[in-house]
N, C-alpha and C positions, 0 to 999 in steps of 0.2 A: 463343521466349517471352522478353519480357523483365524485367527487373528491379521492375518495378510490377506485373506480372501474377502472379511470383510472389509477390509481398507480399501481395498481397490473397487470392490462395489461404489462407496463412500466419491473416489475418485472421479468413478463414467460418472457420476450425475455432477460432476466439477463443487464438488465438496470434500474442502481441506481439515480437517482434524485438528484440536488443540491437543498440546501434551496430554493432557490431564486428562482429555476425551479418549482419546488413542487407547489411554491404560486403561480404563473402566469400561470400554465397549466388549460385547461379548455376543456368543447367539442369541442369546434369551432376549438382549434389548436393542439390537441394533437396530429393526426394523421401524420401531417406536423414535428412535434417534432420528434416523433418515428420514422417516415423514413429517416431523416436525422440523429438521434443516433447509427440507424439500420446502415448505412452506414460507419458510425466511425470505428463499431467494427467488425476486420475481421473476417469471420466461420472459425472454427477450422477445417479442412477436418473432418466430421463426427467424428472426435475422436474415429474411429477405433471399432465402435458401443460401445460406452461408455467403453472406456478403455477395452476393449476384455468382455464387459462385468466383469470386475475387479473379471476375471476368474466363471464366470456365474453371479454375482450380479448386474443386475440393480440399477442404481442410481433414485431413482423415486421423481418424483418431489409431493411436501409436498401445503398444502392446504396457502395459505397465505393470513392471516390478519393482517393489515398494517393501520394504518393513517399517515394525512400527520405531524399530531404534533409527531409521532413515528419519524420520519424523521429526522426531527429540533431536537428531544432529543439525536438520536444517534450522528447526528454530533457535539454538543454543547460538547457530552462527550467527544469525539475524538477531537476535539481542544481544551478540557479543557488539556487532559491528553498528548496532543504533549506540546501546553502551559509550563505546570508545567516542561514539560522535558528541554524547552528553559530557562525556569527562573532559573535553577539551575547553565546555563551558562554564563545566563548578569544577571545584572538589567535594568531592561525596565520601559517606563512610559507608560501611554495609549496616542492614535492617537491624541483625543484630546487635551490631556494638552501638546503632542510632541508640537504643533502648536501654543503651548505660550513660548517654552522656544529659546532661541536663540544660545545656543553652545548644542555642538554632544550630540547627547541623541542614547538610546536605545529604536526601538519600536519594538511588538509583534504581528503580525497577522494571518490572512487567504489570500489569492489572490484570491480576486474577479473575477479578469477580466486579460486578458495578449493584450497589443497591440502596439507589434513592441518593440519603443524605452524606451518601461514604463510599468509596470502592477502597477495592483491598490489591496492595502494592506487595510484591513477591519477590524475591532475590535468591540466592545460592544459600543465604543463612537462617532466611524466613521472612513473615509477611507479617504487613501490620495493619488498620484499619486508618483511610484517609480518611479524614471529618470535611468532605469537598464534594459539591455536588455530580454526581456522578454521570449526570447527562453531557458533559466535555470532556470524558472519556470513553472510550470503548473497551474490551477485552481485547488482551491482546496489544497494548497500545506500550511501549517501551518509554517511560517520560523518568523525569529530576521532580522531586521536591525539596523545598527547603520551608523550615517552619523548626518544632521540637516536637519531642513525646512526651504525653502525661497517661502515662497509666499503661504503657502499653500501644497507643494508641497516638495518631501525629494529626498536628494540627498543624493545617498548610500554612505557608503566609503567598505561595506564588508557585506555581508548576511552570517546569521548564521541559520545550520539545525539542528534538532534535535539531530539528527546522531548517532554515536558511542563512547563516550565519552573514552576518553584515560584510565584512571584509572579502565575503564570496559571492556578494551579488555579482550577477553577467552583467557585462556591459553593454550597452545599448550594439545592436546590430546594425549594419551599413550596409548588409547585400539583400537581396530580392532570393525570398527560398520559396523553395515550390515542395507543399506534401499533397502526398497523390499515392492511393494504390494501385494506380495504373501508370504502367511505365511511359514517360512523355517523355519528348525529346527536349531539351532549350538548354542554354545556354547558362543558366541561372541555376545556383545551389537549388538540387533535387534531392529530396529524401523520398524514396521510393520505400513504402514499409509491405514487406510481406510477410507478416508474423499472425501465429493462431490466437486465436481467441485466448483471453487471458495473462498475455504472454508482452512484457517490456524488453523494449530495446532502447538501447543509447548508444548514438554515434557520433564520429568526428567528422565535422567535415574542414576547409579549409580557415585559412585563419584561425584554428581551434575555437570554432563554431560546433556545440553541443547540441544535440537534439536525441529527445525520447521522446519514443513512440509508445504508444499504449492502446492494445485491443481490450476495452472491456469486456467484463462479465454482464454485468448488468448496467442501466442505465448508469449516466456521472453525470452530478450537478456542478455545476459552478461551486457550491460549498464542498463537495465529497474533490473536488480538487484541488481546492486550499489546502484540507486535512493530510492529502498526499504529498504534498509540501511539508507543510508544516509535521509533519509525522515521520516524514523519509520515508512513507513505507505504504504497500496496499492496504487498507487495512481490512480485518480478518472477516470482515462479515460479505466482503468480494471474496471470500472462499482463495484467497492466495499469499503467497509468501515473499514478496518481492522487496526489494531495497532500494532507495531512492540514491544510488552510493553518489555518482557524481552529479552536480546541478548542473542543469543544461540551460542552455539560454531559451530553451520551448520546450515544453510541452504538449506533445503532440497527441490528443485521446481521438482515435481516429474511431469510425463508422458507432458512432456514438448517436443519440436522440434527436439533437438539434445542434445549430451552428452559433460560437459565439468566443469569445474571446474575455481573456482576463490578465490582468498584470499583479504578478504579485510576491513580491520582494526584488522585482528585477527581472522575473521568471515570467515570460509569455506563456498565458496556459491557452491552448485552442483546442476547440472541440469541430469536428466535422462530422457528421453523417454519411451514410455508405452511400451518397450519389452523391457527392460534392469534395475535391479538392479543393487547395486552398494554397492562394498566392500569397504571398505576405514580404511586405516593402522594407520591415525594420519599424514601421508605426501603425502599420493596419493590414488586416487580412480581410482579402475580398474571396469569398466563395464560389469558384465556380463549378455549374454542372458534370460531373463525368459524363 
């Protein structure tokens, strides 16, 4: 078996690969990978036979071919493009030239690794150990820190996220939008979302009114959509690759656990369940049954 055929095994069970995993998986250990991935991610109760069947449409799963340099390309894009989203808020130097200067510098990475009182920050030149607790970060998470190095080793003063830039909060809404994965008719901005499981959209609608839609993987809290914010991005233990590139004025986490609403930098976050759409005035969303 080789290296493509495990990956797309990896795949049907909607598990995404890190660089570093992709290149060290093999016969001998995949199967020990997988079942310890498999256990990370909780099953969604059946999802209701695929969202009620999203009113009879099956979601069918599409043929996939994959390598593992396909891999490394999408993630290099996705830390190119959180990257450029950091540099427009510091100036940063790289890991290694951080490690020859001696007052507070700005660096740029990925988080390799998270353990306990440190995670380890990764760049194109090398990696170095944060002295920063490691539970407000994840693997996989693309941030800024500024602080200095001693010994090798950096000592934060403040971690910076991609996030929501101030001068890019939405502005408050004035129309009546209607999300619904069942097509209704009115008069009122409809965002009709029929996307697979996994799988973000972002559209325009009039008055360049923004809205993204999002099928999770697994359940999303109230906190697991802040960090989508504040992150730009899915992050990696929802087993996906996604970019938060433009802010939309909603957020839309559709057939999700329960129903509820969050504001946060400007960005209406809502959550609906697979038997309720959701009207929403510009100050409140009222849920009704499909």
């Amino acid at each position: 078996m080789n290296k493509k055929d495990i990956i797309i095994i990896f795949l049907k069970e909607g598990i995404l690969l890190s660089p570093e995993e992709t290149n060290s998986i093999n016969e001998e250990n995949y199967k020990e990978i997988l079942e310890n991935k498999t256990k990370e991610i909780p099953k969604k109760q059946e999802t209701k036979k695929t969202i009620k069947q999203t009113k009879n449409k099956e979601v069918k799963k599409e043929n996939v071919s994959v390598t593992s340099s396909d891999f490394v390309k999408s993630y290099k894009k996705r830390y190119d493009m959180l990257k450029e989203m950091l540099l427009k808020k510091i100036d940063a130097v790289s890991i290694d030239k951080g490690k020859r200067v001696f007052s507070e510098v700005n660096i740029v990475g990925r988080v390799k690794e998270t353990n306990g009182s440190f995670f380890v920050l990764e760049d194109i030149t090398g990696e170095t150990e944060i002295m920063h607790n490691s539970n407000e970060v994840s693997v996989g998470d693309v941030l800024g820190v500024s602080g200095n190095f001693r010994e090798s080793k950096f000592n934060p003063k403040q971690i910076i996220w991609p996030d929501v830039p101030l001068e890019k909060t939405p502005q408050p809404l004035n129309h009546k939008i209607i999300l619904t994965t069942v097509k209704k008719e009115s008069d009122d901005i409809t965002v009709y979302a029929s996307i697979r499981q996994g799988e973000m959209l972002t559209e325009k609608y009039n008055d360049n009114i923004f809205v993204t839609s999002y099928f999770p993987t697994i359940k999303i809290s109230e906190e697991d959509a802040v960090k989508i914010m504040k992150r730009r991005m899915i992050p990696e233990k929802f087993s996906l690759n996604v970019i938060v590139d433009k802010i939309p004025h909603i957020l839309w986490i559709m057939n999700n656990d329960n129903n509820w609403t969050k504001n946060y930098k400007g960005v209406v976050i809502i959550s609906s369940d697979e038997n309720s759409y959701v009207v929403y005035d510009g100050k409140e969303a009222v849920f009704e049954r499909i």
